[in-house]
C-alpha positions in Angstrom: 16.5 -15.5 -116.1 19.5 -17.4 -114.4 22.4 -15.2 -114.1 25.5 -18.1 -115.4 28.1 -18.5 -113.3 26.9 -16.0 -110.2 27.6 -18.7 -107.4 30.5 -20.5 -108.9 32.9 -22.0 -106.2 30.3 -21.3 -103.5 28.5 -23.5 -101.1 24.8 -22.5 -100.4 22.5 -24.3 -97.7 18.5 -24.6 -99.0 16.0 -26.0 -96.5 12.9 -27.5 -98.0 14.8 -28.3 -101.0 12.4 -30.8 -101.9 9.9 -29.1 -103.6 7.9 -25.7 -103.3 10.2 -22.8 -103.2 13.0 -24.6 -102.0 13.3 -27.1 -104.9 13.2 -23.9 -107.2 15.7 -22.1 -105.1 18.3 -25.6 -105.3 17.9 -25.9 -108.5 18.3 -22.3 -109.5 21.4 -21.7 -107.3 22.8 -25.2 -108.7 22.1 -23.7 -112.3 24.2 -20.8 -111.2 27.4 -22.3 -110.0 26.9 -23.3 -106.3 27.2 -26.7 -104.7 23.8 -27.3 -102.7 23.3 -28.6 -99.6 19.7 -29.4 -99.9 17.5 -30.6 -96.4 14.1 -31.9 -96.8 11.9 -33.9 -94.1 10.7 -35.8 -96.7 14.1 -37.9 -98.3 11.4 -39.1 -101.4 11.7 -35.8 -102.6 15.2 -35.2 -101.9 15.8 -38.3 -103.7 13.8 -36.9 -106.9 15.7 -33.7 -106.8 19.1 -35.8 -106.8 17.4 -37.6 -110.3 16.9 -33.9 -111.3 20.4 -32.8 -111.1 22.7 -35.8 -110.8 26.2 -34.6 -110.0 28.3 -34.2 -107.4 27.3 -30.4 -106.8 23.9 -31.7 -104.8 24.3 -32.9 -101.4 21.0 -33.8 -99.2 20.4 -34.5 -96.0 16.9 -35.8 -95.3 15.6 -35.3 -91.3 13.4 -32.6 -89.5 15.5 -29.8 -88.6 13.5 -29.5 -85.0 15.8 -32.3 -84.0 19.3 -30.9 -83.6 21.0 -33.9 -84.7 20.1 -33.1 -88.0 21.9 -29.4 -87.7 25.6 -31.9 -87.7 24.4 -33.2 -90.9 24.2 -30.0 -92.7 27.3 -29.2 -91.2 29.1 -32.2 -91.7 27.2 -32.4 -95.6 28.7 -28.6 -96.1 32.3 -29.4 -94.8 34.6 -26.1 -94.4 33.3 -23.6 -96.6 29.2 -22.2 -96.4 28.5 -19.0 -98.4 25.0 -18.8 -98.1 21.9 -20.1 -96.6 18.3 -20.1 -97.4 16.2 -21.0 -94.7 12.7 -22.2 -96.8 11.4 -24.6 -94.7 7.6 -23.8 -92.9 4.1 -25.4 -92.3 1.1 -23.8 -92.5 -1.1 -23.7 -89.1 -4.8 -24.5 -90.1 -5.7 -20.6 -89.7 -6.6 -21.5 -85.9 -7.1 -18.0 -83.9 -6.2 -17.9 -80.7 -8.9 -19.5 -78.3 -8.6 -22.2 -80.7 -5.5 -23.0 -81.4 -3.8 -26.4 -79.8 -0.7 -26.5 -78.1 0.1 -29.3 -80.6 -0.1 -27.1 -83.5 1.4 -23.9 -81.3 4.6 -25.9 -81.0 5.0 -27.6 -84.2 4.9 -24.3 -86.2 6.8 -22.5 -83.8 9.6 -25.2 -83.6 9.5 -25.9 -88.0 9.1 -21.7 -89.0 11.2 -20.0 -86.1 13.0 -22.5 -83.9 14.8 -24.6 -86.7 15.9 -21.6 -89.1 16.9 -20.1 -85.4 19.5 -23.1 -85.0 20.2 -23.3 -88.2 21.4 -19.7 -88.8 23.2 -20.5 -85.2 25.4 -23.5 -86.7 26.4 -21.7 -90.1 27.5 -18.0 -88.6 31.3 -19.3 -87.5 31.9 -20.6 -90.6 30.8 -17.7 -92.3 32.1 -15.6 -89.8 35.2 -16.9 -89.8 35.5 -16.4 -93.9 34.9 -12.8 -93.6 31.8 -13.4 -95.6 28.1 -15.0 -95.9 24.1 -14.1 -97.0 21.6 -15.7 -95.5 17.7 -15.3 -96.7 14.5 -16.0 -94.6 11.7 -16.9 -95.8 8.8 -14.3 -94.2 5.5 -14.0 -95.2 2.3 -11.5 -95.8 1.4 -12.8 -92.7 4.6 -11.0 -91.4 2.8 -7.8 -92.0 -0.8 -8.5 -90.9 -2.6 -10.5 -89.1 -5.5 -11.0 -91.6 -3.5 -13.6 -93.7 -3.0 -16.8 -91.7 -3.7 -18.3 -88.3 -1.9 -17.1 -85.1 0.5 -19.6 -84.6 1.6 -19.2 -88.4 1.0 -15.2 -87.8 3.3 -15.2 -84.9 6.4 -17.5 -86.4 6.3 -15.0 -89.4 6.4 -11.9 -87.4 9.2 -13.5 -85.3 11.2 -14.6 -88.5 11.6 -11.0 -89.1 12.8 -10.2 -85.7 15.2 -12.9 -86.1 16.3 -11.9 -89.8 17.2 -7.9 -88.1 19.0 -9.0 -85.2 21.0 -11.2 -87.3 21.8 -8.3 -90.0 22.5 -5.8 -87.1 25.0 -8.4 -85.4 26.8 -9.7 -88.2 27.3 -6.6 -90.4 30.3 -5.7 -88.8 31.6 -9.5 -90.0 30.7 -8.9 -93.8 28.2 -11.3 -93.1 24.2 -10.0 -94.3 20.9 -11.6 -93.1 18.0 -10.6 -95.4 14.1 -12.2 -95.7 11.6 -12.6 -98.6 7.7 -12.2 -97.9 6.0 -14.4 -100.3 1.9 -13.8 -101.1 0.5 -17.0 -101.9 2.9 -19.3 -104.1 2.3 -22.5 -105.4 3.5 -25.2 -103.6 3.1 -28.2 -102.0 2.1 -26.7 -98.7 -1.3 -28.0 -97.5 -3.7 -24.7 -96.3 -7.3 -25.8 -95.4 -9.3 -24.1 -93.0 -9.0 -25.9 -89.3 -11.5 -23.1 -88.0 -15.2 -22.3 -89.0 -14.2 -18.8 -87.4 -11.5 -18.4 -88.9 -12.9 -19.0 -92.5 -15.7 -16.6 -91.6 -13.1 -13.5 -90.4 -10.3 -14.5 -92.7 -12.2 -15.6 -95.9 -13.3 -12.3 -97.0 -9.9 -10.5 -96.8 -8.2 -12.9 -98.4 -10.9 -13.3 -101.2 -10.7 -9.1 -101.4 -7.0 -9.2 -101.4 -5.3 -11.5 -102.6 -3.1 -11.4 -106.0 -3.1 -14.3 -108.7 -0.3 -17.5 -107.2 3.1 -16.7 -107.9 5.0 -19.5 -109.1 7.9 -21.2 -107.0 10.7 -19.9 -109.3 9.4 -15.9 -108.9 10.3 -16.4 -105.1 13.8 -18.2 -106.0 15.0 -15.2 -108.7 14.3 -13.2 -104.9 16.0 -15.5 -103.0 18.9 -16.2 -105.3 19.4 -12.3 -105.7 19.7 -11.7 -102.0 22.0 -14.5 -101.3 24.4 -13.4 -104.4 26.8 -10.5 -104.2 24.3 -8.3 -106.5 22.7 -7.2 -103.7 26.0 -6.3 -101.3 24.5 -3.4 -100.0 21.0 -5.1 -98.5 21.1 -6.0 -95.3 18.5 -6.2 -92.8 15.7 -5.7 -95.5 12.2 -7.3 -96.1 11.5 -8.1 -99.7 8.1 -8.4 -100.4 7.5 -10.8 -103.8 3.5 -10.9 -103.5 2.1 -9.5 -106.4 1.6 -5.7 -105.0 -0.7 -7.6 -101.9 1.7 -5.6 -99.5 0.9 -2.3 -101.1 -2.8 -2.6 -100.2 
């Protein structure tokens, strides 16, 4: 249930704004009060979401945020004042294990699921810094837990995002600024996940068809999102929230 109101006045960055998770988290924060600065790769969807909400309280900026030209967009898009961010945006990695797993694919998710939300979180902290104030929200993973629910490349980005998400919190508390992550189970999205391995389908298949809880949809993950990034949740900082259905209690 949106809570009316909650991000009045308050600028909020949401990558992968186009659909999936982010779209629900945009939408959901816009519902709420805040101006959104939603980045996409894909400016089609961006362009739907503008047809969604149509006012001046949606800004996009379409580009891959591997390339740091795109960071000055966001920037420029945000202007002075950024409360929060949600760093969405991730690709899946073909559940390749390691001896098969291409550098191609190594590099790609490393650069989309760790790299970019990396930069990203680099470019909004002396803004929010500088107000005294800020939340930003990871997105983790099951697969930040165990290594039995994706392929190594996507294994290894999630476990880092949790790194990254506690260094932040333990840097920036001092600041009033707190850095939180949501672990999703599976979700329904728009995020492609077919087997790229025969192996991996053969070791991974059977966990996953033992333990996995029914899809979540998008807007379960954005309630999560939307609560950590609001001041509801002042007092979490540095925490993991798992939204997966119990999976993480097996």
């Amino acid at each position: 249930m949106d809570v009316q109101g909650r991000f009045d006045g308050k600028t909020v960055v949401v990558t992968g704004a186009g659909s999936g998770i982010g779209r629900a988290t945009a939408e959901r924060l816009h519902r709420e009060g805040a101006t959104v600065i939603g980045v996409d790769l894909d400016g089609g969807r961006l362009a739907a979401l503008r047809e969604a909400i149509g006012d001046d309280r949606l800004r996009t900026v379409d580009g891959d945020l591997a390339d740091a030209p795109v960071l000055d967009r966001v920037l420029a898009a945000a202007g002075d004042r950024i409360d929060g961010l949600a760093n969405v945006a991730g690709i899946m990695d073909g559940f390749l294990p390691p001896d098969e797993v291409d550098d191609e694919t190594w590099e790609r998710v490393l650069a989309v699921n760790l790299t970019a939300p990396m930069r990203l979180t680099r470019a909004v902290l002396p803004v929010m810094l500088a107000a005294g104030q800020g939340s930003i929200v990871n997105v983790a993973s099951e697969a930040s837990f165990r290594g039995a629910a994706a392929g190594t490349a996507y294994t290894t980005s999630k476990h880092a995002i949790i790194g990254l998400t506690r260094s932040t919190a333990f840097f920036t508390a001092p600041k009033g600024v707190r850095c939180n992550a949501v672990a999703p189970g599976p979700v329904a999205t728009n995020i492609e996940a077919p087997f790229r391995s025969q192996a991996a389908a053969q070791r991974i298949g059977p966990f996953l068809q033992a333990m996995v809880p029914p899809v979540a949809e998008a807007g379960q993950l954005a309630a999560a999102i939307c609560w950590l990034l609001s001041d509801d949740s002042t007092n979490v900082n540095g925490a993991v929230l798992p939204s997966d259905g119990g999976w993480s209690a097996i």
